[in-house]
MARTIBA-729198 format. One record per residue (C-alpha): residue number from 1; residue in three letters; chain; x, y, z. Coordinates in steps of 0.001 Angstrom, whole numbers. Layout:
N
(NUM 'ALA' 'A' (X Y Z)),
...
***
This chain:
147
(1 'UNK' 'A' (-31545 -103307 -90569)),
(2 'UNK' 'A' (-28774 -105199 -89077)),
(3 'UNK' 'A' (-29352 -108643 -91093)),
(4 'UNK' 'A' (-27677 -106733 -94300)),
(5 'UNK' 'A' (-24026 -107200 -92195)),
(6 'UNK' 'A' (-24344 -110721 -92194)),
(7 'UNK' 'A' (-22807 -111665 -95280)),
(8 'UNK' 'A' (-23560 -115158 -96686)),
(9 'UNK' 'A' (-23569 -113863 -100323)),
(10 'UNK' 'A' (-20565 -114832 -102433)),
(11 'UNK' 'A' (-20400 -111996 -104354)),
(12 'UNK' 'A' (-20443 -109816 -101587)),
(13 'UNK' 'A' (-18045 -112134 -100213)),
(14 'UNK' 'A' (-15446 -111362 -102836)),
(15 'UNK' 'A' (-16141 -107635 -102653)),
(16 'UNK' 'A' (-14920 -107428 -98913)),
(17 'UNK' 'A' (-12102 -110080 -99937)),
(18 'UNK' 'A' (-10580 -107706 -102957)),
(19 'UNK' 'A' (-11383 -104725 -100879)),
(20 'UNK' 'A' (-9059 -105796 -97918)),
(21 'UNK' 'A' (-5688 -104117 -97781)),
(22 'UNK' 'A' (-5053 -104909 -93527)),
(23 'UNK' 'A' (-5946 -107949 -92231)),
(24 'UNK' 'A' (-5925 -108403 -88193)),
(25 'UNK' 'A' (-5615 -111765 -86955)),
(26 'UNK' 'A' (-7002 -112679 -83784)),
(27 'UNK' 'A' (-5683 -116101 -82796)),
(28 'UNK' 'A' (-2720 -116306 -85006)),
(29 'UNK' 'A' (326 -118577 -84429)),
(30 'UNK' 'A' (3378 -118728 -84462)),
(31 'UNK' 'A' (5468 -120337 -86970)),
(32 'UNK' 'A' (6377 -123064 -84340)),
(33 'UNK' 'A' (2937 -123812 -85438)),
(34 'UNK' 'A' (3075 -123194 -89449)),
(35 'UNK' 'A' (1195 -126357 -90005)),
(36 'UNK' 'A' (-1991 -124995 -88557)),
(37 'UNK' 'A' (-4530 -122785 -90623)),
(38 'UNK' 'A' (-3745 -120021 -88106)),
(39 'UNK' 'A' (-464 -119293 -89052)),
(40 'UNK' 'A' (-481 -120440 -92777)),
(41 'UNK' 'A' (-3898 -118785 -93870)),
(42 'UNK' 'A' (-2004 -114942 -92843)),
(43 'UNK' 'A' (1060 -116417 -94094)),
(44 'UNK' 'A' (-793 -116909 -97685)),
(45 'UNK' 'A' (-2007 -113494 -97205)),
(46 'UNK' 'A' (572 -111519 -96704)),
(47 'UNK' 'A' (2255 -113379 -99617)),
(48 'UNK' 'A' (47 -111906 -101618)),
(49 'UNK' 'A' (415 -108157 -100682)),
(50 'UNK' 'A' (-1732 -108051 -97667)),
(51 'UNK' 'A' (-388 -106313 -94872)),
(52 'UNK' 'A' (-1250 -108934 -91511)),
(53 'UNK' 'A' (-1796 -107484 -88473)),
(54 'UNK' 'A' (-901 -109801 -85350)),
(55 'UNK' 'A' (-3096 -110524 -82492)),
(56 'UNK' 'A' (-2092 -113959 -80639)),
(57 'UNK' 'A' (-4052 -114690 -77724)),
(58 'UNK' 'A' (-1141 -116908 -76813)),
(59 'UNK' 'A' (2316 -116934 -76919)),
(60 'UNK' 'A' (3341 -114130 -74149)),
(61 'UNK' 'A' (7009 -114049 -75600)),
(62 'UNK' 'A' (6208 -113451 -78937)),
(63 'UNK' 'A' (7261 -109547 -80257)),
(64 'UNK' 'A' (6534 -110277 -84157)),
(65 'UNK' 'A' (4852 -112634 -86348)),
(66 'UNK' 'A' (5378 -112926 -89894)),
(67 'UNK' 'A' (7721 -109938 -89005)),
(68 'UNK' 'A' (4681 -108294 -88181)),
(69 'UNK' 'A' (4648 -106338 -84376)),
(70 'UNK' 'A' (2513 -108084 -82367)),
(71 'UNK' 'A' (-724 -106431 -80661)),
(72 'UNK' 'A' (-1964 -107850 -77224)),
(73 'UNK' 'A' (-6042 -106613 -78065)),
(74 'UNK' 'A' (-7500 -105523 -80881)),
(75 'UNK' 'A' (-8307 -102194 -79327)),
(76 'UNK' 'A' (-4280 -101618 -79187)),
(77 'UNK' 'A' (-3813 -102136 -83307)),
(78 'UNK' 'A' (-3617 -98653 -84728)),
(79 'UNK' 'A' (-5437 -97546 -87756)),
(80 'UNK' 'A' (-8115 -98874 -89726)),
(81 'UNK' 'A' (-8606 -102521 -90774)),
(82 'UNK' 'A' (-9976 -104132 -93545)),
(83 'UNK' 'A' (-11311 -107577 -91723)),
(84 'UNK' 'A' (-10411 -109077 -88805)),
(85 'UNK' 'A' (-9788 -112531 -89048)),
(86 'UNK' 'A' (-10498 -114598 -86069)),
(87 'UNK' 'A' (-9241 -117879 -85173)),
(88 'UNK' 'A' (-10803 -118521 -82199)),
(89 'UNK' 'A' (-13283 -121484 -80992)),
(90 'UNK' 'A' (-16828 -120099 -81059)),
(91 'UNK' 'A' (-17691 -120848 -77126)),
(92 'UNK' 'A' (-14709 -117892 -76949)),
(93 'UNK' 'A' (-15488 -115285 -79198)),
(94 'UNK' 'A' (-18244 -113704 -76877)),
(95 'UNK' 'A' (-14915 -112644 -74512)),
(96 'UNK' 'A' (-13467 -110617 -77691)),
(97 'UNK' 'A' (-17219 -108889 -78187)),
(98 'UNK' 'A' (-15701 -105694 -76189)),
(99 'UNK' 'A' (-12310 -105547 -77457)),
(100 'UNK' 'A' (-13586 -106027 -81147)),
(101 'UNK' 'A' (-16421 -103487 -81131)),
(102 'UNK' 'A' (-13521 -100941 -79913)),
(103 'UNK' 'A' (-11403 -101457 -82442)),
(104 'UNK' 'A' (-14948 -101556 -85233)),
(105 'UNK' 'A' (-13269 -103180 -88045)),
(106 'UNK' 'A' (-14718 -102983 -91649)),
(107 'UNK' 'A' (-15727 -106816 -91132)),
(108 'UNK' 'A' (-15263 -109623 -88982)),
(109 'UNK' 'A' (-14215 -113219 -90348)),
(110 'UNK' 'A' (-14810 -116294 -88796)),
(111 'UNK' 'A' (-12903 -119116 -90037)),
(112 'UNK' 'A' (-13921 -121972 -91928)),
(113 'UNK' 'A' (-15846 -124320 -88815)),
(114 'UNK' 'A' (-16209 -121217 -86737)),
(115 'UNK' 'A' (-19944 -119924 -86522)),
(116 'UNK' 'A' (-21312 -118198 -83496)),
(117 'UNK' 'A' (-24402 -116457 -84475)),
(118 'UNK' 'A' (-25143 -114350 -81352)),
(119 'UNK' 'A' (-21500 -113009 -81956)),
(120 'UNK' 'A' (-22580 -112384 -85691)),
(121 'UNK' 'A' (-25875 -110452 -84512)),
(122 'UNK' 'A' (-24170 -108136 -81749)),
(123 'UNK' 'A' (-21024 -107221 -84609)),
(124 'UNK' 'A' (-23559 -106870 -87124)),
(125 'UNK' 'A' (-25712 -104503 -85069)),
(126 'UNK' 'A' (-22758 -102629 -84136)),
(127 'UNK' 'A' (-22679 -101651 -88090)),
(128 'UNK' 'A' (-19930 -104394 -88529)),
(129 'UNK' 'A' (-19954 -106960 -91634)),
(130 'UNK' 'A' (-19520 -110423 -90496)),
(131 'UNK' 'A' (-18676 -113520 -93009)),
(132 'UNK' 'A' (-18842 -116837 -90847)),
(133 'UNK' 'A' (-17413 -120246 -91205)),
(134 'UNK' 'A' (-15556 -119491 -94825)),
(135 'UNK' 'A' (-11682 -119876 -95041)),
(136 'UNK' 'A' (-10462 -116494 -95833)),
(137 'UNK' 'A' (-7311 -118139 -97926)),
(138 'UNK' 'A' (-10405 -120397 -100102)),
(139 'UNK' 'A' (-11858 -116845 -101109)),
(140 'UNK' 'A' (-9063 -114933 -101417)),
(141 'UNK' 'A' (-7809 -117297 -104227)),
(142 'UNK' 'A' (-11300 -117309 -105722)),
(143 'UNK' 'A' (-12159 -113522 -105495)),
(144 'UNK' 'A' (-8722 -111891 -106068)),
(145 'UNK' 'A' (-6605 -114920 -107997)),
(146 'UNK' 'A' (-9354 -116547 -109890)),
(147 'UNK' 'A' (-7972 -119873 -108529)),
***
């Protein structure tokens, strides 16, 4: 049954959170934009030993974030990931549906305000955890640095 992929559970929240070595960010800025949650949220990741994978949907000119290489789809990022974060409004996630079932991630994360429960149902059906409308950064702190 596909409901036990949508996670809402904060235990099983922290589970994926501690379990997540690569993190692909879908939507991630650039540090022209460091004041935004979608540059400083993989920013506070990676400063804590998570290896960020970079997917802008922007920024054509970019090469590497956070010194990361950048990937143009998440079907291009090689190897498996952990979660895929996604920064992305929820009237556009349905566009990513393809590109994110190719690359199957462990789980998908919406950010904190992003919720887009048809998205949620078609991931999760696809075998796919999904965590909606948490901040990854919040739970990180609380699941891996008791903070």
């Amino acid at each position: 049954m596909y409901s036990k992929n949508l996670v809402e559970d904060d235990d099983r929240v922290a589970e994926i959170v501690r379990g997540a070595k690569r993190i692909a960010v879908l939507g991630i800025k650039t540090a022209e934009a460091a004041d935004q949650a979608s540059f400083y949220v993989p920013e506070y990741l990676q400063k804590h030993g998570v290896e960020i994978v970079p997917i802008p949907v922007y920024y054509p000119e970019a090469t590497e974030i956070l010194g990361q290489p950048v990937y143009r789809t998440c079907a291009a990022v090689p190897g498996k990931v952990d979660i895929l974060d996604v920064f992305r409004r929820p009237k556009d996630i349905p566009a990513h549906l393809p590109d994110i079932l190719q690359m199957k991630p462990a789980c998908v994360w919406f950010q904190l305000g992003i919720r887009n429960d048809a998205a949620a149902e078609a991931l999760a059906r696809a075998g796919i955890a999904v965590v909606q409308d948490r901040c990854l950064k919040v739970e990180y702190a609380r699941a891996v640095k008791g903070r």
